[in-house]
Backbone as a printed PyTorch tensor [residue, N CA C, xyz], in Angstrom:
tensor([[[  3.3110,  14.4650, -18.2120],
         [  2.2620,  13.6960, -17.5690],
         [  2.5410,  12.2220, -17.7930]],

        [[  2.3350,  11.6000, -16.7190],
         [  2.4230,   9.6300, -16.9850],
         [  1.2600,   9.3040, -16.7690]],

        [[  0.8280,   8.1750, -18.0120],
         [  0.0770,   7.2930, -17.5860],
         [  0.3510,   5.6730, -16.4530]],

        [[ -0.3260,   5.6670, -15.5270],
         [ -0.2060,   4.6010, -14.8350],
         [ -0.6090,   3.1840, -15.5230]],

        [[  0.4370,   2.2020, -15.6920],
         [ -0.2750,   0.9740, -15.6410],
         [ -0.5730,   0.0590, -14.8890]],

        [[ -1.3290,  -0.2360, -13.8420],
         [ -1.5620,  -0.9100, -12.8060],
         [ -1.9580,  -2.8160, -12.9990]],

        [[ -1.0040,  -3.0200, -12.7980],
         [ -0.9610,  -5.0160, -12.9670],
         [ -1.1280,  -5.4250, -11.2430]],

        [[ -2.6350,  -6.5790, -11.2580],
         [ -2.4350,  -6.7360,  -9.8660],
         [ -1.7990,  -8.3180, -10.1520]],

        [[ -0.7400,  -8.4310,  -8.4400],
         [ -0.1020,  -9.3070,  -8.9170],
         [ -0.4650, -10.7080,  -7.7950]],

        [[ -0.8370, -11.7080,  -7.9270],
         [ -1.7930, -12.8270,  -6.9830],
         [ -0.8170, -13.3680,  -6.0770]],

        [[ -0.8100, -13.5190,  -5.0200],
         [ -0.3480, -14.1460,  -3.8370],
         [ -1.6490, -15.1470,  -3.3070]],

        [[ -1.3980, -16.3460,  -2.8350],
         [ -2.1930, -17.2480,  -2.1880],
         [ -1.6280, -17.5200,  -1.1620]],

        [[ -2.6020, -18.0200,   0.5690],
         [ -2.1970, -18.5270,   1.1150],
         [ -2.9410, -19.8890,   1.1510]],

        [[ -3.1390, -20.2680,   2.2650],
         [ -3.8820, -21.9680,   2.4650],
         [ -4.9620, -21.6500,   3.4500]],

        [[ -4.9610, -20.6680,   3.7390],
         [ -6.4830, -20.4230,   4.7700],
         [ -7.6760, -20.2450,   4.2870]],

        [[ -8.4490, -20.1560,   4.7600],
         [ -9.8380, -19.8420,   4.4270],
         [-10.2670, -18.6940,   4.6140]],

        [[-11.2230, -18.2170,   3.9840],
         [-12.0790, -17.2110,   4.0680],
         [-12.3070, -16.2660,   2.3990]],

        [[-12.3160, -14.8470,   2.8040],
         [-12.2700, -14.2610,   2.0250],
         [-10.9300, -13.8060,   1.1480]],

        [[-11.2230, -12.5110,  -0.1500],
         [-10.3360, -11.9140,  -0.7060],
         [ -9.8130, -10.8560,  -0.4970]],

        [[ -9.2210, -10.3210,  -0.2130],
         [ -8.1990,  -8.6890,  -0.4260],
         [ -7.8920,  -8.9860,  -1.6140]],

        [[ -7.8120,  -7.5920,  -1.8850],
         [ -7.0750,  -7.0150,  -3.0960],
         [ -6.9890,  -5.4090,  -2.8760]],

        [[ -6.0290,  -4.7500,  -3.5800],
         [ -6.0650,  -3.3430,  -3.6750],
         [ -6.1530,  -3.0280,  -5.5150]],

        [[ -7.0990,  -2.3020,  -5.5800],
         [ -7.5030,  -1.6340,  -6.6880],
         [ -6.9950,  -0.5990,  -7.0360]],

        [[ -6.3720,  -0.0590,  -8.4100],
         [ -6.2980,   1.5250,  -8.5790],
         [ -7.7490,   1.8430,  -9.1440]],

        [[ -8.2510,   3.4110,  -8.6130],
         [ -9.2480,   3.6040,  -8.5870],
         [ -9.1370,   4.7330,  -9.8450]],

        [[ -7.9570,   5.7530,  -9.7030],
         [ -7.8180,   6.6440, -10.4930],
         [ -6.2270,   7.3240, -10.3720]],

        [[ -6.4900,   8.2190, -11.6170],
         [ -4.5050,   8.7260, -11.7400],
         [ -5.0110,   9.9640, -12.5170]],

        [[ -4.9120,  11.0660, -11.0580],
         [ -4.9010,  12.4990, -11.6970],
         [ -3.6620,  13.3020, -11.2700]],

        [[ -3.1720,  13.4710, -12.6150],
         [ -1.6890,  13.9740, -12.3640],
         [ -0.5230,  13.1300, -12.1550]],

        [[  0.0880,  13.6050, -10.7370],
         [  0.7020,  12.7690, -10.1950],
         [ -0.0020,  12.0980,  -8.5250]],

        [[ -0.7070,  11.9840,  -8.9830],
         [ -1.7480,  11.4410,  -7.7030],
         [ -2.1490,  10.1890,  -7.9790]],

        [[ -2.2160,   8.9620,  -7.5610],
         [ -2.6880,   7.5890,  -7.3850],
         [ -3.4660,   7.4990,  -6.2290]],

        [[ -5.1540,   7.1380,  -6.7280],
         [ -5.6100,   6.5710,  -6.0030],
         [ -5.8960,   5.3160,  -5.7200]],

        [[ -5.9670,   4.4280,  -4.9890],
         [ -6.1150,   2.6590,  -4.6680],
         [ -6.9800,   3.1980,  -3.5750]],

        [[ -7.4000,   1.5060,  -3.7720],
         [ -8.5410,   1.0390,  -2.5310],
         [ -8.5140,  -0.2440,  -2.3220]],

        [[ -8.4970,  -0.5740,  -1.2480],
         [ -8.1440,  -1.9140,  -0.6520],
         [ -9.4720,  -2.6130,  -0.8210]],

        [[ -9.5770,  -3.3150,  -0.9240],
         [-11.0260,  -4.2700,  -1.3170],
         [-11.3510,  -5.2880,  -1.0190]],

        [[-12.0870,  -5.9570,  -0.3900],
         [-12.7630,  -7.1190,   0.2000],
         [-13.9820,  -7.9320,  -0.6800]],

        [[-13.8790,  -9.3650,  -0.6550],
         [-14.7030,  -9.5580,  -1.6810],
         [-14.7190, -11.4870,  -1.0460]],

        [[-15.9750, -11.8060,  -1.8570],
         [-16.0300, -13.3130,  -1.3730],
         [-15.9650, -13.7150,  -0.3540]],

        [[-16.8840, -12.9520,   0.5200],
         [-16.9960, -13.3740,   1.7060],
         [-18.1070, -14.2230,   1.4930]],

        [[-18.1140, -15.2760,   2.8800],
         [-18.9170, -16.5220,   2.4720],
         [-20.9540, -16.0700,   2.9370]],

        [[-21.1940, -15.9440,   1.5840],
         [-22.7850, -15.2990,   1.7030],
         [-23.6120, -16.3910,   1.9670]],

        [[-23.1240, -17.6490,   1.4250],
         [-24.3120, -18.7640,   2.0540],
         [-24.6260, -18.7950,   3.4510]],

        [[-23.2650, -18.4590,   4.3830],
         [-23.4610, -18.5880,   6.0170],
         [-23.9190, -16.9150,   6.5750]],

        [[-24.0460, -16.5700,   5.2200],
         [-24.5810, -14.4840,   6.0330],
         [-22.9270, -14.0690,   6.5150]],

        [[-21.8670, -14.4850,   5.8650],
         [-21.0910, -13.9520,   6.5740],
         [-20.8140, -11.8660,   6.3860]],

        [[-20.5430, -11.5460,   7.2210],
         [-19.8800,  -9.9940,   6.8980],
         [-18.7030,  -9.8120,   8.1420]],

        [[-18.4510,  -8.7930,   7.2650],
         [-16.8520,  -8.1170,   7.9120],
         [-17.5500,  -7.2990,   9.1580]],

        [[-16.7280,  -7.4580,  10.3970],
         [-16.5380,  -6.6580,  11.6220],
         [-15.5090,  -6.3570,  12.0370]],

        [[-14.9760,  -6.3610,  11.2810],
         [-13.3250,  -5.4350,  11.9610],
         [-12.3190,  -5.9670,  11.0620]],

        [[-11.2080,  -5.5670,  10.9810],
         [ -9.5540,  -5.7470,   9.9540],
         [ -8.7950,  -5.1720,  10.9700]],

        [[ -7.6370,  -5.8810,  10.6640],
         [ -6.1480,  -5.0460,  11.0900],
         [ -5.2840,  -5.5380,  10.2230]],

        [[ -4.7230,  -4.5450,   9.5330],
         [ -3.6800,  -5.2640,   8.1050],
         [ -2.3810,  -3.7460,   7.9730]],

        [[ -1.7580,  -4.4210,   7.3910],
         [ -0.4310,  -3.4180,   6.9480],
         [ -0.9270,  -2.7590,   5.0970]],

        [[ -0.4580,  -2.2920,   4.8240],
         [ -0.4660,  -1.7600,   3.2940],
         [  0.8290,  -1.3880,   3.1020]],

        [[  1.9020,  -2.0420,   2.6800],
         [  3.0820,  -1.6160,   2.4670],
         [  2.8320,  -1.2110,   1.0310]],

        [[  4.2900,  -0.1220,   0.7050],
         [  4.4520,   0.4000,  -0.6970],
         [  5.9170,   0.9720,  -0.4930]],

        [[  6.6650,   0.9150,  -1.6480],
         [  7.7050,   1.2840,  -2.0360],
         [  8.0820,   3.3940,  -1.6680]],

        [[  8.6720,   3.2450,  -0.7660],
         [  8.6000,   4.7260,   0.0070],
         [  9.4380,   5.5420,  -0.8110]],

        [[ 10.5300,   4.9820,  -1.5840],
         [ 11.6110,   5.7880,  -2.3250],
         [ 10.3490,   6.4990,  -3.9810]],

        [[  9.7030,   5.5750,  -3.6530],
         [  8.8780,   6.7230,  -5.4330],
         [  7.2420,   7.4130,  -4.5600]],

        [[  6.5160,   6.2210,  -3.5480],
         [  5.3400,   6.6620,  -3.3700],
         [  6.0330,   7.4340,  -2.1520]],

        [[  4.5830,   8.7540,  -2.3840],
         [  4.4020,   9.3210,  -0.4810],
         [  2.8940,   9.4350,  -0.4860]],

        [[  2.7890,   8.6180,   0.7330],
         [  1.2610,   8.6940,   1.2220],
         [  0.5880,  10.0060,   1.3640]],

        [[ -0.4410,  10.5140,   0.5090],
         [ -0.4630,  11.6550,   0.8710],
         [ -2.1980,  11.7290,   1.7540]],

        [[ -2.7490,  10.8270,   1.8920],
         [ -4.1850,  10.7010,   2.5840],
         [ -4.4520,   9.2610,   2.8120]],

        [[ -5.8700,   9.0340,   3.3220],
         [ -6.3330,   7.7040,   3.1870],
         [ -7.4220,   8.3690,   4.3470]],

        [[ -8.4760,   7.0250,   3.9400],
         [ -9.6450,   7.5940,   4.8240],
         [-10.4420,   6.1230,   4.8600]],

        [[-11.3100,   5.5850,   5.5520],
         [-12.2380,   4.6420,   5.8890],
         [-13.2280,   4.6060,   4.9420]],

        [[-13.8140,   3.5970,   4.6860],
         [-15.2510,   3.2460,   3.9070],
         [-16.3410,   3.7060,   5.0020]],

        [[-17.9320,   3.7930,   4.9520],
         [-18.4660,   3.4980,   6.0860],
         [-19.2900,   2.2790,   5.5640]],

        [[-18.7700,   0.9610,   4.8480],
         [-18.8680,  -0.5160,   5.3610],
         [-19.0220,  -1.1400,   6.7680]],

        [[-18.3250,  -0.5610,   7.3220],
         [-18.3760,  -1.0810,   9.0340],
         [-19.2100,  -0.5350,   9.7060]],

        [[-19.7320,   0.8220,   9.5120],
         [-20.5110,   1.6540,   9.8680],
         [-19.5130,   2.8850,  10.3090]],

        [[-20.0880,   4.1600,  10.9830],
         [-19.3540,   4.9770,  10.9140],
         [-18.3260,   5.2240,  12.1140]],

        [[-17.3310,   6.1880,  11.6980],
         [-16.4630,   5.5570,  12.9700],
         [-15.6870,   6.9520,  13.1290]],

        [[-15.9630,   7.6580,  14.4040],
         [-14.7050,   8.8330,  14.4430],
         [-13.6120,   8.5450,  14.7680]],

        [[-12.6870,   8.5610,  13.7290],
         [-11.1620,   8.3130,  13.9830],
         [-10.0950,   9.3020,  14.8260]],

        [[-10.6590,  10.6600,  15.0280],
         [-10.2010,  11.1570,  16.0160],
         [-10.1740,  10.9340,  17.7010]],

        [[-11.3120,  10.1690,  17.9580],
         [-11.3490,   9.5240,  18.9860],
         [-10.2650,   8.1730,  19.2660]],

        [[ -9.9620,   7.8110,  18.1630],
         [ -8.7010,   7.1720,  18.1210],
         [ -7.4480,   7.5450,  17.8060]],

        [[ -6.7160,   8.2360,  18.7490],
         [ -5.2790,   8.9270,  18.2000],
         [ -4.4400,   7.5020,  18.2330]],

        [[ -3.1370,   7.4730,  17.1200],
         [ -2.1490,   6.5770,  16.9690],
         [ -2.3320,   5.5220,  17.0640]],

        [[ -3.7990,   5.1630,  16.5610],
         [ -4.0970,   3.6250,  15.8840],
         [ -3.5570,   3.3820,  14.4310]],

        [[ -3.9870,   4.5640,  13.9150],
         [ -3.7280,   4.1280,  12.3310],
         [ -2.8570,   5.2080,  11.5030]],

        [[ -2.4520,   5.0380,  10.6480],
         [ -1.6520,   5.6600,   9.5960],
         [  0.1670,   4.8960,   9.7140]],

        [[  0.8840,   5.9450,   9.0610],
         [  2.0270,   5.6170,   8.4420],
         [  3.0570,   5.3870,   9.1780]],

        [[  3.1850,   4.1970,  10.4250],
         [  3.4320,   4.0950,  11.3850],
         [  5.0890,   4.5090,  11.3280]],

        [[  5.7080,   4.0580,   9.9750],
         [  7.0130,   3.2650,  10.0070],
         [  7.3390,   3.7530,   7.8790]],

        [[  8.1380,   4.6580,   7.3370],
         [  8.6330,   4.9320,   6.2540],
         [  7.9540,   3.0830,   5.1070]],

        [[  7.3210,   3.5370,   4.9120],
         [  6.8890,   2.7120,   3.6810],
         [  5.4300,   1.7190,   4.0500]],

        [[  5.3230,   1.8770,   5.2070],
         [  4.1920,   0.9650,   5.6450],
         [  2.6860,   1.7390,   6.2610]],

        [[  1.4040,   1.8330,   5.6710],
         [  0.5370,   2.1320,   6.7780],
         [ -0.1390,   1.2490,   6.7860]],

        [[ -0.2690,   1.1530,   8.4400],
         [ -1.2610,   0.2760,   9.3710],
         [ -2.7600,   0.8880,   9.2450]],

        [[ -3.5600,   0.0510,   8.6800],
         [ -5.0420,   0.3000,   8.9490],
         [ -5.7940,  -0.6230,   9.9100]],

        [[ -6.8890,  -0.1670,  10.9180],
         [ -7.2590,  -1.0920,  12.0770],
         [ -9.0500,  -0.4520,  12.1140]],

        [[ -9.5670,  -1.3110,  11.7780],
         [-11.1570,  -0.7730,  12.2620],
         [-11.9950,  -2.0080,  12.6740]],

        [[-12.4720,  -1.6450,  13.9670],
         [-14.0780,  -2.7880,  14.2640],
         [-15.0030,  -1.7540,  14.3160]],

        [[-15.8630,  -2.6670,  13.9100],
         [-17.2520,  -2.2010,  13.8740],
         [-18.0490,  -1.7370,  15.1970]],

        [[-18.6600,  -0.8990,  15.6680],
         [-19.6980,  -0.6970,  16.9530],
         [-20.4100,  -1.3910,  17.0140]],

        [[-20.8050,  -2.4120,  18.0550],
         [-22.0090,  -3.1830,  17.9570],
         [-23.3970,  -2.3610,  17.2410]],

        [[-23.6240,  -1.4580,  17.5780],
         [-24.9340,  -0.8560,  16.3900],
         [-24.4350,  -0.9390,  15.5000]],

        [[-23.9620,  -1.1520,  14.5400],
         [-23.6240,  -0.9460,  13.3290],
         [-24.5040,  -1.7070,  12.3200]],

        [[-24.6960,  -1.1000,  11.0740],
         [-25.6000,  -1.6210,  10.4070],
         [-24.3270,  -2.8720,   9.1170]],

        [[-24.3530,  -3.9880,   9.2820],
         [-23.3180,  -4.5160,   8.2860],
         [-24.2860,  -5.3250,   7.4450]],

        [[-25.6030,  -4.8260,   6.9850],
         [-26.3010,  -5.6330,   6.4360],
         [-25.7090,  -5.1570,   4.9640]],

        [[-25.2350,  -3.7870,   5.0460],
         [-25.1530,  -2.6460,   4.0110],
         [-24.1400,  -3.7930,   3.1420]],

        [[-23.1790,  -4.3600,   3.3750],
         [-22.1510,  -4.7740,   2.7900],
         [-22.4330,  -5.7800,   1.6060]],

        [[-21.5760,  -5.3750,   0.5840],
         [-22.3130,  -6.6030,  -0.9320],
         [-21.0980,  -7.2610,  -0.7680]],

        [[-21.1910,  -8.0740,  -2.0280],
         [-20.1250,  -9.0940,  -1.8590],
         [-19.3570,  -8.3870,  -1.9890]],

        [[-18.7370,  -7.7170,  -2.5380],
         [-17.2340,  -7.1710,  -2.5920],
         [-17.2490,  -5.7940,  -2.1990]],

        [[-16.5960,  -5.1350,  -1.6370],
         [-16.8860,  -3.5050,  -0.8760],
         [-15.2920,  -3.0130,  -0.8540]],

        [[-14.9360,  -1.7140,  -0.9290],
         [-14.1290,  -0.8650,  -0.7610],
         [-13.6440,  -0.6620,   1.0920]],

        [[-12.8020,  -1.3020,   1.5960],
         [-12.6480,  -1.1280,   3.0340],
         [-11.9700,  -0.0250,   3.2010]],

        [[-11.2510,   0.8820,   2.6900],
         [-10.2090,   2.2420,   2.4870],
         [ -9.9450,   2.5000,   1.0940]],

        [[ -9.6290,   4.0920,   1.3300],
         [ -9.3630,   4.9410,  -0.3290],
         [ -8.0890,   5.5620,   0.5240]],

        [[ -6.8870,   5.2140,  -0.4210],
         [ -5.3980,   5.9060,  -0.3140],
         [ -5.3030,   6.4940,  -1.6880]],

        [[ -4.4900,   7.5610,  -0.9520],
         [ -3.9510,   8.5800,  -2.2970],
         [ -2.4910,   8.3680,  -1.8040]],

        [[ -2.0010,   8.6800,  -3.4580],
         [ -0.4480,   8.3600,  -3.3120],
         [  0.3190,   9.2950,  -4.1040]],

        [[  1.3320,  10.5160,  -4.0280],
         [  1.9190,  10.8630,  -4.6610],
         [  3.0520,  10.2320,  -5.3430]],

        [[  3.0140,  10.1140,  -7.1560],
         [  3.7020,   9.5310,  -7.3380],
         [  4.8510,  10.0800,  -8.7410]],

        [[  5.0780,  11.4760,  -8.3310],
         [  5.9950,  12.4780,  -9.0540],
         [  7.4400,  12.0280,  -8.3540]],

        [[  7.8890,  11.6290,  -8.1670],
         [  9.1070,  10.6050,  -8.0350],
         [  9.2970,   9.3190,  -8.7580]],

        [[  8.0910,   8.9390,  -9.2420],
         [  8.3230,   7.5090, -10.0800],
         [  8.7820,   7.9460, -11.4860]],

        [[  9.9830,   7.3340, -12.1160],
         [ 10.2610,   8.0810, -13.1470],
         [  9.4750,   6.9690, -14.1490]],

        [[  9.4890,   7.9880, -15.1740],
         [  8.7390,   7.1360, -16.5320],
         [  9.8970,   6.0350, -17.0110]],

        [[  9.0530,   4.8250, -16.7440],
         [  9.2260,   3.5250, -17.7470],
         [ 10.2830,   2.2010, -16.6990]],

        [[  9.3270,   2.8740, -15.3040],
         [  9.7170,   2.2140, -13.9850],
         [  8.7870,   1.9650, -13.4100]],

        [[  8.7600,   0.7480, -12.4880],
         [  7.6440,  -0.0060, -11.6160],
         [  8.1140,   0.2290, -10.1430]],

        [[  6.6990,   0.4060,  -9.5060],
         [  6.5900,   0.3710,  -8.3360],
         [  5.9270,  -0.6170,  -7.6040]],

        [[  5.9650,  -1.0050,  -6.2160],
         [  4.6310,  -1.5030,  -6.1080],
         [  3.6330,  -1.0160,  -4.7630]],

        [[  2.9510,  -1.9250,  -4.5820],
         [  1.9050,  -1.5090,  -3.7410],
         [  1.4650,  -3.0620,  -2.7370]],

        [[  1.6200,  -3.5150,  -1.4970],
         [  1.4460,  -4.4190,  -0.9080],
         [  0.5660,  -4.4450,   0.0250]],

        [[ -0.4030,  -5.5840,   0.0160],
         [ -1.0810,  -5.7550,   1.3370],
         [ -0.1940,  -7.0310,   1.9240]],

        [[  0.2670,  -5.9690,   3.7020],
         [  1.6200,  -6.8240,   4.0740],
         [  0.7360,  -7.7120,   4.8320]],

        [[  1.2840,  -7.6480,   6.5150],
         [  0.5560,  -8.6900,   7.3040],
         [ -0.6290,  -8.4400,   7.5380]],

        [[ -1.4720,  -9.3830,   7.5440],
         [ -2.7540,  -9.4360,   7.4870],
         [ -2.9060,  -9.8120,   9.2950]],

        [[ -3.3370,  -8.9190,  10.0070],
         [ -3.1820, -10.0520,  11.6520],
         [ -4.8070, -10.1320,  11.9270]],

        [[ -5.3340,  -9.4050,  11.5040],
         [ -6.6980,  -9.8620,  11.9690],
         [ -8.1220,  -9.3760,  11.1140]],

        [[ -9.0070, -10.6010,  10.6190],
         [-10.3690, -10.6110,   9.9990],
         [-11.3390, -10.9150,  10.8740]],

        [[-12.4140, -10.3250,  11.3390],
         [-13.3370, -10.2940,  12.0700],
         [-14.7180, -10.7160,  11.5510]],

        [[-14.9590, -11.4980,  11.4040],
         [-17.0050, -12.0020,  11.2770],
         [-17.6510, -11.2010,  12.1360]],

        [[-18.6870, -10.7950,  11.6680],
         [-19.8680, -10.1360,  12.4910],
         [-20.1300, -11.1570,  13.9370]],

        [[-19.4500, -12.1330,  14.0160],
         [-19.5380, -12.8120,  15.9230],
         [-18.3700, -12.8160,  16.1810]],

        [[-17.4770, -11.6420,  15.6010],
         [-16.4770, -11.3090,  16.5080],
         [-15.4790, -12.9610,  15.9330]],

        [[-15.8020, -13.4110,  15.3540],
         [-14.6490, -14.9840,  14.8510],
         [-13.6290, -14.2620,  14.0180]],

        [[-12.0110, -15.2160,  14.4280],
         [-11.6050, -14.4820,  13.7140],
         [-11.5440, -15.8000,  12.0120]],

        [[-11.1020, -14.5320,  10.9240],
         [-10.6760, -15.5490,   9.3910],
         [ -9.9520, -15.1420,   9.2160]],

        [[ -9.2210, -16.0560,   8.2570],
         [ -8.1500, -15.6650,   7.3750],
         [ -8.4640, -14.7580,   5.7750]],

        [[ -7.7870, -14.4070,   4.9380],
         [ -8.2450, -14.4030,   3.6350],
         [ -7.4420, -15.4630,   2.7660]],

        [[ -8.3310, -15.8780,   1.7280],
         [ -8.2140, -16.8080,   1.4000],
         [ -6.9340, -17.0750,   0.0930]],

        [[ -7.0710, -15.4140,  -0.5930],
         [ -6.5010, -14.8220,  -1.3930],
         [ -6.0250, -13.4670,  -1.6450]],

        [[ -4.6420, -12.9420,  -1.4480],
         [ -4.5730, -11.8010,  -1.5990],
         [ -3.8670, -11.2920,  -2.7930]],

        [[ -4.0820,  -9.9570,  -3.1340],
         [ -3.9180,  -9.5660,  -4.4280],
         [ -3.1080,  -8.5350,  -4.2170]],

        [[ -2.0910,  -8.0630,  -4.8590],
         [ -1.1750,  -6.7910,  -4.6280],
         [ -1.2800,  -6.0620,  -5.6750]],

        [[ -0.8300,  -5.0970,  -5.9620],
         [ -0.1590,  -4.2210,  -7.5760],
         [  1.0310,  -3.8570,  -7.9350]],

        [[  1.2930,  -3.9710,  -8.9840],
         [  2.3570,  -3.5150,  -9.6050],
         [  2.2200,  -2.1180, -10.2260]],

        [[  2.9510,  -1.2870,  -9.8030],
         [  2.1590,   0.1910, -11.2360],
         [  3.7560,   0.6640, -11.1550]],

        [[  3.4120,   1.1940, -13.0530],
         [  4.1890,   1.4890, -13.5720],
         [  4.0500,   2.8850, -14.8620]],

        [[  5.0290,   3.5670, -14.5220],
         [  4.7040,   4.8380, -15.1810],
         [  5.2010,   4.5320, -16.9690]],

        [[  4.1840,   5.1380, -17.6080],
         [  4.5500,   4.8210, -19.0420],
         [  4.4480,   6.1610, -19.6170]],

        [[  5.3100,   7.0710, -20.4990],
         [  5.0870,   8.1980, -20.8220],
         [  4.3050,   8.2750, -21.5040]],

        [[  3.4050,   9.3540, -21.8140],
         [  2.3200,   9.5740, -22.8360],
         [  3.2030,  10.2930, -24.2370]],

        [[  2.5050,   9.6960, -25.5370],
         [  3.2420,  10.5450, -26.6320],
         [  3.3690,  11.9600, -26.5450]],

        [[  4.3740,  12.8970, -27.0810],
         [  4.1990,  13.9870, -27.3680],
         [  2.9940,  14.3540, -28.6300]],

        [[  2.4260,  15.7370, -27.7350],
         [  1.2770,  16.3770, -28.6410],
         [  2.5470,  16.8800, -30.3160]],

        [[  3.4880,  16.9180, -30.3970],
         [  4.2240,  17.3490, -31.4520],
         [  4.3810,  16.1940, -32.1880]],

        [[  4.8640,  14.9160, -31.5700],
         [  5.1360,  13.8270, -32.1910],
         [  3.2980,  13.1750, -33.1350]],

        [[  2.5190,  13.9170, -32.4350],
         [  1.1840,  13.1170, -32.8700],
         [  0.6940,  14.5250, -34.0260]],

        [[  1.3630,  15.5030, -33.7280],
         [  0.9480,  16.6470, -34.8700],
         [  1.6260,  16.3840, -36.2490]],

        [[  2.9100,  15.8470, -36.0790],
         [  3.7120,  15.6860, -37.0760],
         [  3.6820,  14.0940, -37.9110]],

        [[  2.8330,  13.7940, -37.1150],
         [  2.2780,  12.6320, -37.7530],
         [  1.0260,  12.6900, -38.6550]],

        [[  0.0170,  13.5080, -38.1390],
         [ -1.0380,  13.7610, -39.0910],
         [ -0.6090,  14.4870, -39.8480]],

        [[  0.4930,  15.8640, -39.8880],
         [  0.9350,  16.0200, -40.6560],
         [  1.1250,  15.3080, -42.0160]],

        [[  2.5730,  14.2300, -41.4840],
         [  2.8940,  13.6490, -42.5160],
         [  1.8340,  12.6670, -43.2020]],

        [[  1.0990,  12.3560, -42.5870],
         [ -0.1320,  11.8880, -43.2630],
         [ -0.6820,  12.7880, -44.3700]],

        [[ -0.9480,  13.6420, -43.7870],
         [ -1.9990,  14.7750, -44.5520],
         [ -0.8160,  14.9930, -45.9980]],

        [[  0.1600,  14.9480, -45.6780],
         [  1.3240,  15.2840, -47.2750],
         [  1.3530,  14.4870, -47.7570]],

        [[  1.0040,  13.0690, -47.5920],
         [  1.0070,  11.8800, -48.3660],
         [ -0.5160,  11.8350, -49.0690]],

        [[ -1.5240,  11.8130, -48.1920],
         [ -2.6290,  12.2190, -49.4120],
         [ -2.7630,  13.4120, -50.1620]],

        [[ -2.0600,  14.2020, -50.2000],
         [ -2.2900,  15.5050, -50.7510],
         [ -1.2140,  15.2960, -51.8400]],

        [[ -0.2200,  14.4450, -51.9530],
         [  0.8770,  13.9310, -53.4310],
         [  0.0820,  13.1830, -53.9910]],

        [[ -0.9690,  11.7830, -53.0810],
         [ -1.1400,  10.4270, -53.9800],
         [ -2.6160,  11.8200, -55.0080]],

        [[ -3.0570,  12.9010, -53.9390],
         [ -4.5380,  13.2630, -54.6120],
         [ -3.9200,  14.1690, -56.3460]],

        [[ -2.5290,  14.3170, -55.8820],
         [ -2.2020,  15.2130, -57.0190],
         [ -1.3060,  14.5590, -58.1030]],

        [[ -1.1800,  13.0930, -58.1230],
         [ -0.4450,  12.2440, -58.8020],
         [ -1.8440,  11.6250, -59.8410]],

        [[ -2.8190,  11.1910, -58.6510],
         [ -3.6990,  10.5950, -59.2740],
         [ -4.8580,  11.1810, -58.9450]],

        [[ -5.5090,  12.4310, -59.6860],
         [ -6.6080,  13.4010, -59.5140],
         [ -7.7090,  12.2100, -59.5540]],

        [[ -8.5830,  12.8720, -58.5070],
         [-10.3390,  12.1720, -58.6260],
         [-11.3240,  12.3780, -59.5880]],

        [[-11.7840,  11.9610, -60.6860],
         [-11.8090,  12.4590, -61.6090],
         [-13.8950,  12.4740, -61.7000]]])
């Protein structure tokens, strides 16, 4: 079993607006979950999100995409009604694309929200090696009037598999513990 260590790593551009980032959310097994994340959007002007179109690149030789699914932040959205908008267009890259329905409720949105949950198989990453995880081109941020923004700051990850100790190496340690108080208790009785 590996533990994941997930380092996010800061990219800036010079535009305005909000943040991306991708989060690891969890690591069961060999499964990685991330979530792409939105945050600091400008609340003094009421701003909220109405639509994205962005890349999520990742290193294809250790990760394989094994899911991903929508927030309902935007409100809800059948993606089957959209064939070959979204997913893993191209070996290492998926394209995610959502606007909002004009009904949509985007009052729901706090400052920072989960825009997608990816799972990643990552039983190819060998222990005591880094991978990473990229939010690539960013082509389009949408304001609730349809304006487009930039983000202001984006955040990537680094993850890296670290082996967990052996259950033998940690037995043979309390072990040898346990024989060292059991000489000092019989050298120098408690009296």
């Amino acid at each position: 079993m590996k533990t994941i260590l997930a380092l996010m790593l800061l990219f800036c551009s010079q535009a305005q607006g909000a943040m991306l980032w991708l989060q690891q959310t969890a690591v069961d097994g060999d499964q990685l979950s991330v979530d792409l994340m939105i945050g600091e959007l400008n609340d003094a002007a009421g701003q909220r999100l109405s639509g994205f179109d962005l890349d999520v690149a990742f290193d294809s030789s250790v990760l394989s995409l094994l899911s991903f699914s929508y927030t309902s932040m935007l409100g809800e959205v059948n993606i089957d009604a959209l064939p070959g908008l979204d997913g893993e267009n191209q070996p290492g890259v998926l394209s995610l694309s959502l606007v909002s329905l004009f009904w949509a409720d985007l009052s729901v949105q706090t400052r920072s929200f989960a825009l997608a949950s990816l799972v990643f198989d990552i039983s190819a990453l060998p222990t005591a090696s880094s991978t990473w995880l990229n939010i690539g081109s960013v082509r389009e941020l949408l304001d609730q009037d349809s304006q487009l923004f930039q983000p202001e700051t984006v955040t990537n990850l680094a993850v890296t598999a670290v082996s967990e100790p052996a259950s033998t190496v940690l037995f043979m340690l309390a072990s040898a513990f346990l024989l060292v108080r059991l000489r000092q208790s019989c050298i120098h009785p408690v009296k």
